[in-house]
N, C-alpha and C positions, 0 to 999 in steps of 0.2 A: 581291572576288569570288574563288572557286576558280581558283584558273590549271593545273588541270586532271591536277596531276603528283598522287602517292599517294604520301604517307609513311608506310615499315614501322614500327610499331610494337616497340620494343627494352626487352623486359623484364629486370630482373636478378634473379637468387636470390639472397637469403641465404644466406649460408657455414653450410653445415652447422655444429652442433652436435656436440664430438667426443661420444663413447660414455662411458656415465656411468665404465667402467673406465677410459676416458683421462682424463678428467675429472679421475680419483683420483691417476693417477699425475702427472700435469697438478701437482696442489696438491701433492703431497706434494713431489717435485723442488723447488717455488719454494718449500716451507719449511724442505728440505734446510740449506739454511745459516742459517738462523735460529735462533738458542739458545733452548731452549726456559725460559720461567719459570721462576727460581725458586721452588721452594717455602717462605712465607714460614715460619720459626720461631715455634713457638706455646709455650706453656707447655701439656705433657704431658696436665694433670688438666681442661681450661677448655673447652667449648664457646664459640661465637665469641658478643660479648655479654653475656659474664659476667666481671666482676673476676676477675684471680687469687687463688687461695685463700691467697698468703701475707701475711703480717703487713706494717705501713708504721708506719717511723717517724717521728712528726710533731713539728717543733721547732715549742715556742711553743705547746703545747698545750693550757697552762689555761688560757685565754681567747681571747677574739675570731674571727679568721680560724682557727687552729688547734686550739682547741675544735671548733667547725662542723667542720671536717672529720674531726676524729677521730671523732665523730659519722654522719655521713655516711658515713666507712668503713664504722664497724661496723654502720650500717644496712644495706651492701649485704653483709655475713658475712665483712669481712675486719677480722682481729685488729689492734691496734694497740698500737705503742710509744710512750704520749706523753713528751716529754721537755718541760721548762720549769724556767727558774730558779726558779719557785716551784714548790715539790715538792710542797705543798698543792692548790695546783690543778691540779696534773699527776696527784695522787691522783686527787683528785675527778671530774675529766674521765673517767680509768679507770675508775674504780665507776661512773660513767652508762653509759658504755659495755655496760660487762656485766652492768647490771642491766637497761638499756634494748632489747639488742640481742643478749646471751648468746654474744657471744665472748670471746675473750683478750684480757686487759689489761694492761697496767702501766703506774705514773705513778712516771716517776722526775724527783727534780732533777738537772737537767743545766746548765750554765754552757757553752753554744755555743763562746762566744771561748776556754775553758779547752781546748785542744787534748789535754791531756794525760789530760783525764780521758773521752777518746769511746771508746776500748777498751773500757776498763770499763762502760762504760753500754752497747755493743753487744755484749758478753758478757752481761749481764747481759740484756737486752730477746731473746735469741737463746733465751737459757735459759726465759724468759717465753712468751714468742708463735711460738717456734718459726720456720722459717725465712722473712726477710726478705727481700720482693722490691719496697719502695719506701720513698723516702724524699719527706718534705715538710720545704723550709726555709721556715719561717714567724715563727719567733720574727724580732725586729725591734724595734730603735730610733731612733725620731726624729730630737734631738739639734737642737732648733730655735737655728740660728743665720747670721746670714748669712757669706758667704765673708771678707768684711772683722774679721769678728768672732771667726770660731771658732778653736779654741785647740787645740792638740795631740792635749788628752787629750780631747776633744768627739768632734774628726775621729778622731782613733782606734777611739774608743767604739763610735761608729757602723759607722764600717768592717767592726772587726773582728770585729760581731755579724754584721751586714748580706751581707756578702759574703766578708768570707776563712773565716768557720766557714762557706759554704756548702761552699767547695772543700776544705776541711778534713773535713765532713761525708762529701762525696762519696769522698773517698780513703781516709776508716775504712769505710764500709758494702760499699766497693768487691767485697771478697770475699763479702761475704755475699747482697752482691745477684747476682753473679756465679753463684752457688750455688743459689740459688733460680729459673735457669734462664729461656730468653728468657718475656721479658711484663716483667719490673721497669723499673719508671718511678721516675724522680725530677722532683718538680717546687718548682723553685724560687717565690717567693710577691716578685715586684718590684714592682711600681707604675706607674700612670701617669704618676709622676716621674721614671720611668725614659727617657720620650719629651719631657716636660715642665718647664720650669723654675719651681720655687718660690725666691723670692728669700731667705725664712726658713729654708730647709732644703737650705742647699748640700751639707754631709757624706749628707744622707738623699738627693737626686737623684743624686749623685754613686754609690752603694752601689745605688742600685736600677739604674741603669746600668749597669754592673757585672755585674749579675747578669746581664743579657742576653747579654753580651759573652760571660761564663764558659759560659750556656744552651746557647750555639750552639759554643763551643770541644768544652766536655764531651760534647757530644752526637756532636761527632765522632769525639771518642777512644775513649767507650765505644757505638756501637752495633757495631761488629764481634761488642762482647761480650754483643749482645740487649738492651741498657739503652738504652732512651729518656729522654731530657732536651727538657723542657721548662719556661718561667716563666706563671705567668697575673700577670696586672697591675689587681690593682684600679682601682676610682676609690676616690670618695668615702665608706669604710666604716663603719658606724656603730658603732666599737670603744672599749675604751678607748685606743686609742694616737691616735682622732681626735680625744677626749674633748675636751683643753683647746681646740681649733680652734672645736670644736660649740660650747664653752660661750660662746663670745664675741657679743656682741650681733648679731643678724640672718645670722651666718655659716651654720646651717644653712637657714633662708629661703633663702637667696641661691644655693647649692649645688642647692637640690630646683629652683630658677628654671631655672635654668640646663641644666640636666640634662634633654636631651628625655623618658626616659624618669617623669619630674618626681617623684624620690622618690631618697635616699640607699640604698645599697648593706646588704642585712645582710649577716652572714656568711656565714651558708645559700647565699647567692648565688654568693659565691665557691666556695664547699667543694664544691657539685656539680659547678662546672668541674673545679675539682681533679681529684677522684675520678672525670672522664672521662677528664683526662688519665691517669689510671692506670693506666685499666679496657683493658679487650682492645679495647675498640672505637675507642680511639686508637690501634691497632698497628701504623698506620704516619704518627705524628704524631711528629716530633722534631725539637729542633731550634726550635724558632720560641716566640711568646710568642702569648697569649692575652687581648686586654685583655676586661676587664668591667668595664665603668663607666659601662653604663646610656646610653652615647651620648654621656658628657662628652666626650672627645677629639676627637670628630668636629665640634663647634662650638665648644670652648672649652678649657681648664683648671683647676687648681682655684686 
């Protein structure tokens, strides 16, 4: 029951609202000390979304992973330098290029591991395609052997395609990509061997390794200078350098099994990643690796 007292009801206001002018000066004071963004460096000529307009040089070019991209470049209107030890196919690759695609070509033979001879071939691709603002290392060799087995010149072999011409690569184009102003990419072309062990292909895990290691080093030395580095890592590709694997009784069955996506990798596959890694729309991608392997990794290896 009421016991007869009356309690006063005690309203509270809301705290004013300062004035939209305080407001202003309110924000601007608390962003006083806050540095303001940098503006990121673009290349001059490119709306955001479009490749840059300069030329890529692609090792490894007359065939497989390397071909597809050279491909794939000049389907998005960027010129390209292929290089490949076979000078025939690095022709040829060229002539599709610019019969397919109507930009600048050149297919020179190049020998990666021959250090002494990259000057000249980036004189010479400079004189071609005009100024270069990417490079693709893509050439590559196997070299199946296991660790108990393989022999100097095996390990070398591999190595010295695989991974020292990558850093060899990188420190001849260094001026020219420098030159052709931020947007140049470089991407190196590693493997899922690079995460994974094949017991056949100790020099070849060992090299694609390697190249991750270098991905993330170079990437640090050279973005000061606008150059992005990065690796994509295939899986299971259907090239010749997979050829003898495939030819082997039930080996590609068992790969497309295995594979959620359930089908081997073409090249096309790869070469789009590629050429995102290159394009503007990776411009603040560096530094890290890229696998496409269709989902192998993620429940298996090869």
């Amino acid at each position: 029951m009421p016991d007869g007292r009356t309690t006063k009801r005690t309203t509270t206001r809301p705290a004013r609202r300062p004035a939209p002018a305080a407001r202003t000066a309110t924000a601007a004071a608390a962003s006083a000390g806050r540095r303001a963004p940098r503006t990121a460096r673009r290349h001059p000529k490119e709306p955001r979304g479009n490749p840059p307009a300069t030329a890529v040089v692609v090792t490894g070019g007359g065939s497989g992973i390397g071909r597809a991209t050279c491909l794939a470049l000049a389907e998005a209107g960027r010129p390209v330098a292929v290089w490949d030890i076979d000078a025939a196919g690095a022709r040829r690759t060229a002539r599709d290029c610019v019969a397919g695609h109507q930009v600048a070509a050149i297919g020179l033979g190049v020998d990666v591991a021959d250090t002494a001879a990259l000057p000249r071939a980036v004189e010479r691709s400079l004189a071609a395609v005009g100024a270069i603002g990417g490079l693709v290392h893509s050439a590559g060799v196997a070299g199946a052997a296991p660790v108990t087995a393989v022999d100097d010149e095996l390990w070398d072999g591999v190595l010295d395609v695989n991974l020292r011409a990558a850093a060899t690569l990188t420190r001849a184009l260094h001026p020219a990509l420098c030159g052709a102003g931020p947007g140049s990419a470089i991407v190196y072309v590693s493997s899922i061997e690079g995460f994974v062990g094949n017991t056949w292909l100790a020099a070849y895990c060992a090299s694609k390794a390697g190249l991750l290691g270098l991905t993330r080093s170079a990437a640090h030395t050279l973005g000061p200078d606008g150059i992005r580095v990065n690796s994509v890592c295939p899986g299971a590709v259907d090239t010749p350098l997979l050829a003898p694997l495939l030819a082997m009784p039930g080996t590609r069955e068992s790969l497309e099994q295995r594979t959620p996506l359930g089908r081997l990798a073409q090249p096309e596959d790869v070469a789009r990643a590629v050429r995102f890694l290159l394009s503007d729309d990776a411009a603040y991608v560096t530094g890290t690796s890229l696998v496409v392997d269709g989902g192998l990794t993620a429940v298996a290896g090869l």
